[in-house]
C-alpha positions as CSV (number, residue, x, y, z in Angstrom):
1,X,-13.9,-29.9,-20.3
2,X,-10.3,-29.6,-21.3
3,X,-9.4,-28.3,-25.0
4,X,-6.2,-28.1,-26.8
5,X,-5.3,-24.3,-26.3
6,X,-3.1,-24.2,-29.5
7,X,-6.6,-25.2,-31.5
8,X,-7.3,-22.4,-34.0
9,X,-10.9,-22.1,-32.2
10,X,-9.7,-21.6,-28.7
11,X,-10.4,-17.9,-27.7
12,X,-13.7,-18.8,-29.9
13,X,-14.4,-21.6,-27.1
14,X,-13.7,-18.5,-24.3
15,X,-16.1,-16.2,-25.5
16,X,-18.6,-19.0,-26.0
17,X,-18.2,-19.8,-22.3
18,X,-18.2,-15.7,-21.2
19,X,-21.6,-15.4,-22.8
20,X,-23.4,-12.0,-21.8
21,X,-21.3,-11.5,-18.6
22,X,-19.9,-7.7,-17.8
23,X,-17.2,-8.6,-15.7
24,X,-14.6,-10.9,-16.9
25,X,-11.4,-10.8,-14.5
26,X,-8.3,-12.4,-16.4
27,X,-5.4,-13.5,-14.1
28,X,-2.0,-14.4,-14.2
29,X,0.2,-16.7,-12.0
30,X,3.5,-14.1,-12.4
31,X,3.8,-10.6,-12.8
32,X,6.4,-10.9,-15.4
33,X,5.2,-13.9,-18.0
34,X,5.0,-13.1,-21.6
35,X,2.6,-15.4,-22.4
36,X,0.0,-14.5,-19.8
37,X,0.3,-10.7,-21.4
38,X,-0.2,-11.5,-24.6
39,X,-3.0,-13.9,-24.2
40,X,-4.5,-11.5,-21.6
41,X,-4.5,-8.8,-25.0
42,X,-5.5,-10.8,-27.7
43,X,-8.8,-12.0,-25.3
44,X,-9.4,-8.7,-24.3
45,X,-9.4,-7.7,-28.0
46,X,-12.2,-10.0,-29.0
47,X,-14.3,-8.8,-25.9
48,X,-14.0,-5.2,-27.1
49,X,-14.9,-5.7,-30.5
50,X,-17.4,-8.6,-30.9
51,X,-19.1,-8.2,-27.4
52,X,-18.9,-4.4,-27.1
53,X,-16.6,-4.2,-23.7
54,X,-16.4,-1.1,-22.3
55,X,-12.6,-0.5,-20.6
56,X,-9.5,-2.6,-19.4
57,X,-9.0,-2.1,-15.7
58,X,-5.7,-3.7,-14.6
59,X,-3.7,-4.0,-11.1
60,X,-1.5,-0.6,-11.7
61,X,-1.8,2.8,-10.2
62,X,-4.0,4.9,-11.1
63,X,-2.9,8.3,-12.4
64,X,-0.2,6.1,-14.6
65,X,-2.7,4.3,-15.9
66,X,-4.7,7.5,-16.6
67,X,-2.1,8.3,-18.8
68,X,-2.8,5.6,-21.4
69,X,-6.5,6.3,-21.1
70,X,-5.5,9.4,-22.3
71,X,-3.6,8.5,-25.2
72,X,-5.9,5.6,-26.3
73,X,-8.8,8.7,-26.6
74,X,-6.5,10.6,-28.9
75,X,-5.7,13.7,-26.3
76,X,-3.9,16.4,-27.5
77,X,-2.1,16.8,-23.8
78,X,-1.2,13.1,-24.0
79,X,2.2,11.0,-25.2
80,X,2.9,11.0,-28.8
81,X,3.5,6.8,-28.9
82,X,2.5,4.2,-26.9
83,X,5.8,3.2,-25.9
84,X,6.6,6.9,-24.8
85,X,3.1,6.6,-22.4
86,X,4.1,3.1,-21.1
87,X,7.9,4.0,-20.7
88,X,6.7,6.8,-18.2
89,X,5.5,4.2,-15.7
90,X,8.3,4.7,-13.3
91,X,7.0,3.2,-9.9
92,X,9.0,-0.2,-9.5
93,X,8.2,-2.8,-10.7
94,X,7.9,-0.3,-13.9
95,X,8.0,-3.9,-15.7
96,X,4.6,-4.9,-14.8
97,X,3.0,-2.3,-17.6
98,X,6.3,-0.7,-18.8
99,X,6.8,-4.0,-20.9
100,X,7.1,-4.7,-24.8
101,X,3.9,-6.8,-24.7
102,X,1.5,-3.8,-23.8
103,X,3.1,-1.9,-26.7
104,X,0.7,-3.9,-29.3
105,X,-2.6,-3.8,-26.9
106,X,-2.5,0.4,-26.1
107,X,-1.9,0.6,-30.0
108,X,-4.7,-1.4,-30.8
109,X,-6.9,0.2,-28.6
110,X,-6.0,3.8,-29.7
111,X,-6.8,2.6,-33.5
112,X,-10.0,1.1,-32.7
113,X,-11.3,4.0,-30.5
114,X,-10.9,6.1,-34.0
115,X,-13.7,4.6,-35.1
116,X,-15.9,5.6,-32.0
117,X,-16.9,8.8,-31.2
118,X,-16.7,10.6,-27.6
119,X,-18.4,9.1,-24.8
120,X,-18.2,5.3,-26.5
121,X,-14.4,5.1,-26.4
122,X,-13.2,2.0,-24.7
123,X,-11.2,3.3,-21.8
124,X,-8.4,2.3,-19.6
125,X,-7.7,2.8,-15.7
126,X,-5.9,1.5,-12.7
127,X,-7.8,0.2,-10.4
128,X,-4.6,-0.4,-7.3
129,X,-3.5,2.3,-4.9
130,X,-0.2,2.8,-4.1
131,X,-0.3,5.8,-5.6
132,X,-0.4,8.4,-2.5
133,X,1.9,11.2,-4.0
134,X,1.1,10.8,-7.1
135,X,-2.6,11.1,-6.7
136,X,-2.3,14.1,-4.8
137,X,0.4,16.1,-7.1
138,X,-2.5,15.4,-9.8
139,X,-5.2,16.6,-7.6
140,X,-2.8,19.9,-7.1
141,X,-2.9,20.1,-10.6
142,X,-6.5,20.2,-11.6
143,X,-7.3,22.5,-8.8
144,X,-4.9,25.2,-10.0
145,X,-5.8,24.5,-13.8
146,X,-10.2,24.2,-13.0
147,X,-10.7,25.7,-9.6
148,X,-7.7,27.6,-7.3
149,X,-10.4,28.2,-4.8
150,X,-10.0,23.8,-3.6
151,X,-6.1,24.5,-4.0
152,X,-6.1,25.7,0.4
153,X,-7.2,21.8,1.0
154,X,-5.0,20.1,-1.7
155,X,-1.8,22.3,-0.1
156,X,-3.2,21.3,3.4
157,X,-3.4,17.4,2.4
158,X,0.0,17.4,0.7
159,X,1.9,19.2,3.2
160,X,0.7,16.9,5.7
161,X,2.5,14.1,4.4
162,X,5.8,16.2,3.3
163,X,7.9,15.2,6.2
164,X,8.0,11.7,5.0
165,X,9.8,12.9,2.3
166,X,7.7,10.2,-0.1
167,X,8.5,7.3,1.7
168,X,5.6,5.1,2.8
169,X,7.4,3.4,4.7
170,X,8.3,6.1,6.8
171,X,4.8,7.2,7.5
172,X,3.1,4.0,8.2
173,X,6.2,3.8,10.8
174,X,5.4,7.5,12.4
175,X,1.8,6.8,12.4
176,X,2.3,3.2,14.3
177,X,3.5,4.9,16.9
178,X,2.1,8.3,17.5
179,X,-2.0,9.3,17.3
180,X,-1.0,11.9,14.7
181,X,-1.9,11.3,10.8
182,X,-3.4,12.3,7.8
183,X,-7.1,10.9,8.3
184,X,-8.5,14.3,8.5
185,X,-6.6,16.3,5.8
186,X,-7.2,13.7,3.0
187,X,-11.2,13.3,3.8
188,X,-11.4,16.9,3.9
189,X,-10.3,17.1,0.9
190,X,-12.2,14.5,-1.0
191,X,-15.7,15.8,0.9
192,X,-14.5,19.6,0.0
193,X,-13.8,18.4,-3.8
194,X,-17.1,16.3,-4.1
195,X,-19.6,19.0,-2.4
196,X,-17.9,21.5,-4.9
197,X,-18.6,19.4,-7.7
198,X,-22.1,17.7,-7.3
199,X,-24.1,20.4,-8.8
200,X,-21.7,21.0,-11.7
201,X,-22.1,17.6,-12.9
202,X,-25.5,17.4,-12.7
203,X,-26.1,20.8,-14.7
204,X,-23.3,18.9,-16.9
205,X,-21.3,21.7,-16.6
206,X,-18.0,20.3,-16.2
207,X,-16.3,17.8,-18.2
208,X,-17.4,14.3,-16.4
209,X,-14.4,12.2,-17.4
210,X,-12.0,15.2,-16.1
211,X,-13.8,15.1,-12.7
212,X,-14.3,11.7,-12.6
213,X,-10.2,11.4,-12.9
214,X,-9.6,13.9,-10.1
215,X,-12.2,12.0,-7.7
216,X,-11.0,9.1,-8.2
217,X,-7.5,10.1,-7.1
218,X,-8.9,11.8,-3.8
219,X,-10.1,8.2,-3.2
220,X,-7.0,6.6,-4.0
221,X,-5.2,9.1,-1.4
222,X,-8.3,8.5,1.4
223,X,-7.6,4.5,0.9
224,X,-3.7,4.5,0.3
225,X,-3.1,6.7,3.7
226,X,-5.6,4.0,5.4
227,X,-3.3,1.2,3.9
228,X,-0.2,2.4,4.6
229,X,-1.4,2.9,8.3
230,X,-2.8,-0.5,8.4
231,X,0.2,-2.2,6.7
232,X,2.6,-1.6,9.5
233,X,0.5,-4.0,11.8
234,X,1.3,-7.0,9.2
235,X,-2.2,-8.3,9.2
236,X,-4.9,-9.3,6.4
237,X,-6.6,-6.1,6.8
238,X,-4.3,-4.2,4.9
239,X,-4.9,-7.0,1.9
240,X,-8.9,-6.9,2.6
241,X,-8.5,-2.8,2.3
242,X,-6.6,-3.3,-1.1
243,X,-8.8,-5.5,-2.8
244,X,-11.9,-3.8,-1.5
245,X,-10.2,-0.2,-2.8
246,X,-9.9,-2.2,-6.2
247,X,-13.3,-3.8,-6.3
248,X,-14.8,-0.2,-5.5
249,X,-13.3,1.3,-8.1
250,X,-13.9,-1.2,-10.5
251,X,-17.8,-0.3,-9.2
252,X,-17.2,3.2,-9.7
253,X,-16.3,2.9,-13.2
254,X,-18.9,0.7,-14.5
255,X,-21.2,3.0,-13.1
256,X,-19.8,6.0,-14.9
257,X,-19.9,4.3,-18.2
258,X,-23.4,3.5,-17.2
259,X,-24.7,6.5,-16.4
260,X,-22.9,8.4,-20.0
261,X,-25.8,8.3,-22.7
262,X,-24.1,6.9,-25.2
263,X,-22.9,3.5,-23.3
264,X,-25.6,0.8,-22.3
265,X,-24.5,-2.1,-19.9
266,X,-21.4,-1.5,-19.4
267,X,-18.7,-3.9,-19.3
268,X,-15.5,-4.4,-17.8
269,X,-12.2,-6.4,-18.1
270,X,-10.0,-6.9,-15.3
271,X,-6.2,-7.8,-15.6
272,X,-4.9,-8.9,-12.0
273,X,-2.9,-11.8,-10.1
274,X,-4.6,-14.8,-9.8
275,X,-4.4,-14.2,-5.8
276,X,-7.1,-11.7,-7.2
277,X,-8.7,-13.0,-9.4
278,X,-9.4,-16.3,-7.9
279,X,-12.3,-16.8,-6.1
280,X,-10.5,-16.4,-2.3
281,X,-13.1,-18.6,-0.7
282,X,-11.5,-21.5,-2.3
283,X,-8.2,-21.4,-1.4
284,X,-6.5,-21.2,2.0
285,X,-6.3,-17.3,1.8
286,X,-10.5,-17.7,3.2
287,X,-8.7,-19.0,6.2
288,X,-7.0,-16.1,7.2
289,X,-10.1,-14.4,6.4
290,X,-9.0,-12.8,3.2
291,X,-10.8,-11.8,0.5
292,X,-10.2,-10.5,-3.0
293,X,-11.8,-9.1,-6.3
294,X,-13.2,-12.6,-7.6
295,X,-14.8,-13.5,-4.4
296,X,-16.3,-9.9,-3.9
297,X,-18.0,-9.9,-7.5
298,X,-19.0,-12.9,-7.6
299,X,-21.1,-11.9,-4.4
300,X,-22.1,-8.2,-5.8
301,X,-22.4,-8.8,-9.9
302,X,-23.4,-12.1,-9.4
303,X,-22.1,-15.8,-10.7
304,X,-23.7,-15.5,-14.1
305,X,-22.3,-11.7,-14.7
306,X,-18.5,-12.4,-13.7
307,X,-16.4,-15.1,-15.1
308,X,-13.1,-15.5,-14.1
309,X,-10.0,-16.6,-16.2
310,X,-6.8,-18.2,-14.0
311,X,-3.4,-18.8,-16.2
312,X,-1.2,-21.2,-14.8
313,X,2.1,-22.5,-16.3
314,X,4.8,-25.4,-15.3
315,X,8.6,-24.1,-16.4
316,X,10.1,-21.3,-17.7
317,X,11.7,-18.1,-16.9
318,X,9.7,-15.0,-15.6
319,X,10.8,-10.9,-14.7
320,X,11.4,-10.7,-10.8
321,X,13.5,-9.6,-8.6
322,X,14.9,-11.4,-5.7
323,X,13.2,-8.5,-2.8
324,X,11.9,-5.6,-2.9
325,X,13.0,-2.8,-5.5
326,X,15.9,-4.6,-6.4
327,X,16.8,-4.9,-9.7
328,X,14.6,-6.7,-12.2
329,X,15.9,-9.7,-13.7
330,X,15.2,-12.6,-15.8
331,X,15.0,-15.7,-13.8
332,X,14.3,-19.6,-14.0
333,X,11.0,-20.9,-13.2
334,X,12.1,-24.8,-12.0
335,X,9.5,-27.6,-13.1
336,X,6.5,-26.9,-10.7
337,X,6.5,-29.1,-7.2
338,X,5.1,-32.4,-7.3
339,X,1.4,-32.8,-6.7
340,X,0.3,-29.1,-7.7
341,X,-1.9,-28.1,-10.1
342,X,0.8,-26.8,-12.5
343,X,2.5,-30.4,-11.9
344,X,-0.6,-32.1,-12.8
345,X,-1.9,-30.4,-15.3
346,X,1.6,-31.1,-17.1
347,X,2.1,-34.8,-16.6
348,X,-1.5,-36.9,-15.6
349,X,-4.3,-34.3,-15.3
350,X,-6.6,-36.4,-17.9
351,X,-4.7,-39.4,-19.6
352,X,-6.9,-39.4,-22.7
353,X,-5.1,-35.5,-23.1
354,X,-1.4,-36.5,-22.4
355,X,-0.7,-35.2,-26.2
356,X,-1.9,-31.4,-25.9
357,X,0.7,-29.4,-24.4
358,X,-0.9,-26.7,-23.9
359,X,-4.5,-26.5,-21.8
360,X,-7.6,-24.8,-21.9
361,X,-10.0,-26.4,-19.1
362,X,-13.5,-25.2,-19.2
363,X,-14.9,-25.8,-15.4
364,X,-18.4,-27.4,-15.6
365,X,-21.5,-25.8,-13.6
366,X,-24.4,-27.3,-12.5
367,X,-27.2,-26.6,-9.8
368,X,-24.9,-28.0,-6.7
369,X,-21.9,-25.9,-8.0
370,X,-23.9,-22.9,-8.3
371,X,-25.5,-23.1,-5.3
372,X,-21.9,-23.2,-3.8
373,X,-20.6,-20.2,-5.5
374,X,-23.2,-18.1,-4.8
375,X,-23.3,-18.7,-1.0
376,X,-21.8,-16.5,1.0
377,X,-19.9,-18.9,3.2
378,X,-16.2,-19.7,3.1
379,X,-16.0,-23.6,4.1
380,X,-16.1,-25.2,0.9
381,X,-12.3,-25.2,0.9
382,X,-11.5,-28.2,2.6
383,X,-14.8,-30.3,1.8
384,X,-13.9,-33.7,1.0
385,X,-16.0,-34.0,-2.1
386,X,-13.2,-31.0,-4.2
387,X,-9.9,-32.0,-5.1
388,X,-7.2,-29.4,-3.1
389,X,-4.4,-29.1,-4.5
390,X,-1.4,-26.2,-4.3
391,X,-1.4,-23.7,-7.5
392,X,1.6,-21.6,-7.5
393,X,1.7,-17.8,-7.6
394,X,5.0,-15.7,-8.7
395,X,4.9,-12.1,-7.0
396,X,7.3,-9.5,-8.1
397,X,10.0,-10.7,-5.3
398,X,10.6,-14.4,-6.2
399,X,13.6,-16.8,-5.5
400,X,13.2,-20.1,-6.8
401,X,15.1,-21.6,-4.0
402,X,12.1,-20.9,-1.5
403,X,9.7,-22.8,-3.5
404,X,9.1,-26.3,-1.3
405,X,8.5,-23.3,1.4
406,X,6.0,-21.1,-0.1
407,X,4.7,-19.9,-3.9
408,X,1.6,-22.5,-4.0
409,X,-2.0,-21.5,-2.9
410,X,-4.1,-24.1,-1.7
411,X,-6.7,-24.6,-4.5
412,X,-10.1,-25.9,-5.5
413,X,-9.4,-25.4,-9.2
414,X,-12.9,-26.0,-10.2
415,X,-14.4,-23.0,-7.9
416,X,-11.2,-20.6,-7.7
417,X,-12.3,-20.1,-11.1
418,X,-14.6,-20.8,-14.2
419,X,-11.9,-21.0,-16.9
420,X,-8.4,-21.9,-16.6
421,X,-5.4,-21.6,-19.4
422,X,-2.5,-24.0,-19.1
423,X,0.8,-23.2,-20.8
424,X,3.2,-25.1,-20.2
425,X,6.3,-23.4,-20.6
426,X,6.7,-19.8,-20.6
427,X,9.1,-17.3,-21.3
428,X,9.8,-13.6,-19.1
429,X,8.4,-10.7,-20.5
430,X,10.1,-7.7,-22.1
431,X,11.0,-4.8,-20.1
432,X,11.1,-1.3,-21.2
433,X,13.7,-0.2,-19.4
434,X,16.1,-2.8,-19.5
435,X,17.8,-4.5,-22.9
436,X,16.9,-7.9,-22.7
437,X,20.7,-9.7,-23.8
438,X,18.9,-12.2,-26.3
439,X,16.1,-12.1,-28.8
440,X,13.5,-14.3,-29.5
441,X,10.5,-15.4,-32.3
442,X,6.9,-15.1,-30.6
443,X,6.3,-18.1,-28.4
444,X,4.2,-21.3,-30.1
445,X,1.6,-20.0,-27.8
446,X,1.2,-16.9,-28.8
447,X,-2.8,-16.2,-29.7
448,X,-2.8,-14.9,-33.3
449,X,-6.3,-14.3,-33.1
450,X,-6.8,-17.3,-35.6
């Protein structure tokens, strides 16, 4: 079914379609759309407070995001405003949560988690996990502040890496070519922190969320040093490793709202990519043997539990930058490539619709389609019976003049995902630490909650 998406009961029509699900992942073709921000929010919004969602997870590091779980749950350690928390997101691209648009949602959620009390607040995390250094310097920290007697192994884990000077790069290159790395230092140190721990929380003896924090960042430093090993060799695994980190921790944290007292059946939003999001077994990224969050909880939580949510968009302009921690900048998305999705869904998707503008298509599921998304196999893609068709995908590096050469994943719309919102022209988000050279009013599209 498609709907106009500029009706006043569109996100009504969403919900509808989310029914009792706990996991709804909501995408985004660009890392730097306005739109696909603000409509991401005002969703999310509606899940927390008419279906009783239980915390945002979004593709960001961890111990940042930490940081605005913090603030949302009123502690006295944390940031005073929500621009001051979101402003100290400093690991490029800092414009991914360091933006304008988040301002509103971490505000939101700090007001509405007044009316909770402890153990029901709706929390916020970062499920990614770039965050090697990072994760361990906070590790460091709650050793020296809870127990000194872990701080040998922390010392022994961070030391390990200190000749690299906090480059990645630079130890995924050491580790390519000699046997020596630090596998051992960083499982030590997650085993020595867990084996200290296990009987504290079960006499409930420690604060949960506070160990919960610290655990989770001796993961992120178990995974992160197996990425950046991997990632020198250029192959999927490193992707698969990603995701999988991701989808684990999005696991984790469902079942540590589960298990507090106060929260029954959890639930969980994800904000990521649509090269996330989608369901990977319908697109050409299953042929490289990829896979990704959509695709893995669809197969764990199950097809009725998890609905995902692409975005999609035709023209405008979008926050990139033209390679890798170069500067951010505000650049032109052209008119989307002739026979794509995006171009289709702008000019001849379904003639009787020509007049809406803007798109919300509700994919239709029946026995057959079921049966499909809930197998396990991956060679539905090219099955003659589904229209494939290129969707395009905006990273943070993007050049405009490479798009006939690459930015479009091969799609079965229908099965990639179960909801899909169409805008057709977008506008770049606003940085926090940049000054954008021109104002604007709120984009037409902007979901007012009407």
């Amino acid at each position: 079914m498609i709907y106009d998406l500029d009706n006043t009961d569109k996100i009504d029509i969403i919900l509808d379609r989310i029914g009792e699900a706990n996991c709804v992942l909501l995408g985004e073709a660009s890392h730097g759309t306005s739109e696909f921000y603000l409509w991401r929010a005002e969703i999310s919004k509606r899940l927390i407070s008419e279906k009783g969602f239980s915390f945002v997870a979004v593709e960001g590091d961890w111990p940042d995001c930490y940081k605005v779980n913090q603030y949302i749950k009123d502690n006295p350690e944390s940031y005073s405003t929500a621009s001051q928390v979101l402003f100290s997101f400093n690991r490029w691209p800092t414009w991914m949560w360091a933006n304008k648009e988040m301002i509103e949602l971490v505000e939101w959620l700090e007001d509405y988690n007044k009316l909770l009390t402890d153990g029901t607040k709706v929390g916020f995390y970062g499920l990614d996990l770039y965050s090697l250094w990072e994760s361990m310097e906070e590790i460091i920290r709650y050793v020296k502040r809870v127990d000194p007697t872990l701080l040998r192994n922390a010392i022994r884990a961070y030391n390990c890496f200190e000749p690299y000077n906090k480059e990645v790069e630079a130890y995924a290159r050491a580790t390519a070519f000699v046997p020596k790395n630090c596998e051992q230092e960083v499982i030590e140190l997650l085993v020595a922190l867990r084996n200290k721990y296990s009987l504290a929380i079960n006499e409930k003896s420690v604060n949960t969320e506070d160990y919960f924090n610290v655990e989770q960042n001796a993961i992120t430093v178990v995974d992160a040093e197996n990425y950046y090993r991997t990632m020198i060799k250029g192959d999927v695994n490193s992707w698969n490793l990603r995701d999988t980190h991701m989808t684990n921790t999005l696991q984790r944290l469902l079942n540590y709202y589960g298990n507090q007292s106060r929260v029954q059946n959890p639930k969980a939003i994800i904000w990521a990519h649509n090269t996330h999001v989608g369901d990977a077994r319908f697109t050409d990224m299953s042929l490289s043997g990829m896979t990704n969050i959509g695709q893995m909880m669809r197969e764990r939580n199950g097809i009725h539990n998890t609905v995902l949510v692409g975005f999609s968009t035709y023209e405008g302009t979008v926050i990139a930058a033209e390679e890798w921690g170069a500067k951010m900048e505000i650049i032109n998305v052209p008119a989307a490539r002739e026979g794509s999705w995006d171009y289709m869904l702008h000019h001849e998707y379904d003639d009787s619709k020509k007049n809406i503008k803007n798109r919300l298509l509700v994919f239709e599921r029946n026995d057959v389609v079921n049966t499909i998304l809930d197998s396990k196999k991956d060679d539905f893609l090219y099955d003659e019976s589904f229209e494939n068709r290129g969707q395009r995908a905006i990273g943070v590096v993007y050049n405009p003049k490479y798009e006939r050469f690459g930015n479009y994943v091969p799609t079965v719309l229908p099965l990639r995902y179960d909801l899909l919102l169409f805008i057709d022209s977008t506008n770049a988000l606003y940085p926090l630490h940049i000054k954008q050279v021109k104002d604007k009013d709120l984009p037409d599209t902007f979901p007012r909650g009407e």
